[in-house]
C-alpha positions in Angstrom: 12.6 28.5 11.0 14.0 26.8 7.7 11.9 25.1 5.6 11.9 21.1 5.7 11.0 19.0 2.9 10.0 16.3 5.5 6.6 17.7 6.9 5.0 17.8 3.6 6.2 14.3 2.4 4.8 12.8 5.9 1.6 14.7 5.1 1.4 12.9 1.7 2.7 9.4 2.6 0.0 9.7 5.4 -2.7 11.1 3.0 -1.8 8.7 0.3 -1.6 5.6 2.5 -5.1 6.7 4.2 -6.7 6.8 1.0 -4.8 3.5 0.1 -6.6 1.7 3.2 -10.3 3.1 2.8 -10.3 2.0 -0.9 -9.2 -1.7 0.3 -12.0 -1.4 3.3 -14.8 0.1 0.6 -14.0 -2.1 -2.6 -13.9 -5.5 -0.7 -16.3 -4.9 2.0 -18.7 -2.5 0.8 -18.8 -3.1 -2.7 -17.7 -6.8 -3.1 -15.3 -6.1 -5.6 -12.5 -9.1 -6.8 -9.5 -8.3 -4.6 -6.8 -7.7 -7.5 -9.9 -5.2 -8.9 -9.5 -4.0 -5.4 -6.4 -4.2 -5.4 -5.4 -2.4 -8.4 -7.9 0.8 -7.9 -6.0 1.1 -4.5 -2.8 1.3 -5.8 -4.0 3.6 -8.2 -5.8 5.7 -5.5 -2.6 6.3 -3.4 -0.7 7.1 -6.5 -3.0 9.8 -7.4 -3.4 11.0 -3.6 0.3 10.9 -2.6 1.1 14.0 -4.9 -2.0 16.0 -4.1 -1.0 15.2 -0.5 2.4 16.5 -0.9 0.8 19.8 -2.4 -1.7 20.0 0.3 1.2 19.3 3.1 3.2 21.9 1.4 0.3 24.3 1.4 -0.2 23.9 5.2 3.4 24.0 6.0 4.4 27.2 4.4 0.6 29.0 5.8 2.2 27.4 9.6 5.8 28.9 8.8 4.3 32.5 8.1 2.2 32.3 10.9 5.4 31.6 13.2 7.6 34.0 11.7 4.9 36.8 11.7 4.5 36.0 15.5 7.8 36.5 15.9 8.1 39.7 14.0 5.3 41.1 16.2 6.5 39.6 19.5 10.4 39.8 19.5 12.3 38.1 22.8 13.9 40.3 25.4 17.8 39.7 25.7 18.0 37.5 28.3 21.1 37.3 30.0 21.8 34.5 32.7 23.0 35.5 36.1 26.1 34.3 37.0 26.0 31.9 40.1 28.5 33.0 43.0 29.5 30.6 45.7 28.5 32.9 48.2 25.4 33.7 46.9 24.6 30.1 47.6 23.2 29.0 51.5 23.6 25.2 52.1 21.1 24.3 54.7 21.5 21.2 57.7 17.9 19.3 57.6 18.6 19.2 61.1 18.1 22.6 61.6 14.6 23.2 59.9 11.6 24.0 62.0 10.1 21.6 64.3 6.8 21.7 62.5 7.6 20.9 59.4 8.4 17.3 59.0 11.9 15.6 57.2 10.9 14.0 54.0 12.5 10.3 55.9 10.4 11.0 59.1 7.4 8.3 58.8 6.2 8.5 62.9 4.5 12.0 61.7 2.4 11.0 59.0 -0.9 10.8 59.3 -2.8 7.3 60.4 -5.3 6.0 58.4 -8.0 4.3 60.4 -10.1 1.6 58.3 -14.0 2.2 58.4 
């Protein structure tokens, strides 16, 4: 598995932006700031949070990548090698001749009649 810069910047954007949101919802509605005061602290709040997010998201993603790869080193695959389909290996089967007791998916005069109560 390679290592993606994405994972750890969608980790930040989504810590930073979360942090972002509870600071608008605690400064104006719990504290009953001004909102450019609240405003302002927000901004700052996701611009401290979006690197420590980035850290943390790295953190996590190279502690999940280890964890794969040592799975993999203690549980290797089997080779695997597909069959090759013959033609005559194949049977083609008429509905017409499946058993009687078994109904064709079209037939509706078997199914089973609901009576209302």
């Amino acid at each position: 598995m390679e290592c993606s810069v994405l994972q750890p910047r969608v980790i930040a954007s989504c810590f930073a932006l979360t942090a972002f949101a509870a600071s608008i919802v605690v400064g104006a509605f719990w504290a009953g700031n001004p909102p450019l005061v609240v405003l302002w602290r927000a901004l700052l709040i996701m611009a401290i949070c979006y690197p420590v997010g980035l850290i943390v998201g790295g953190f996590c993603f190279r502690l999940i990548e280890d964890h794969i790869n040592e799975h993999r080193r203690n549980h290797p695959l089997e080779d695997i090698t597909p069959i090759p389909a013959d033609e005559s290996s194949v049977e083609i089967i008429d509905p017409s001749e499946t058993s009687p007791d078994v109904p064709s998916p079209g037939d509706a005069s078997e199914a089973p009649s609901r009576s209302a109560a």
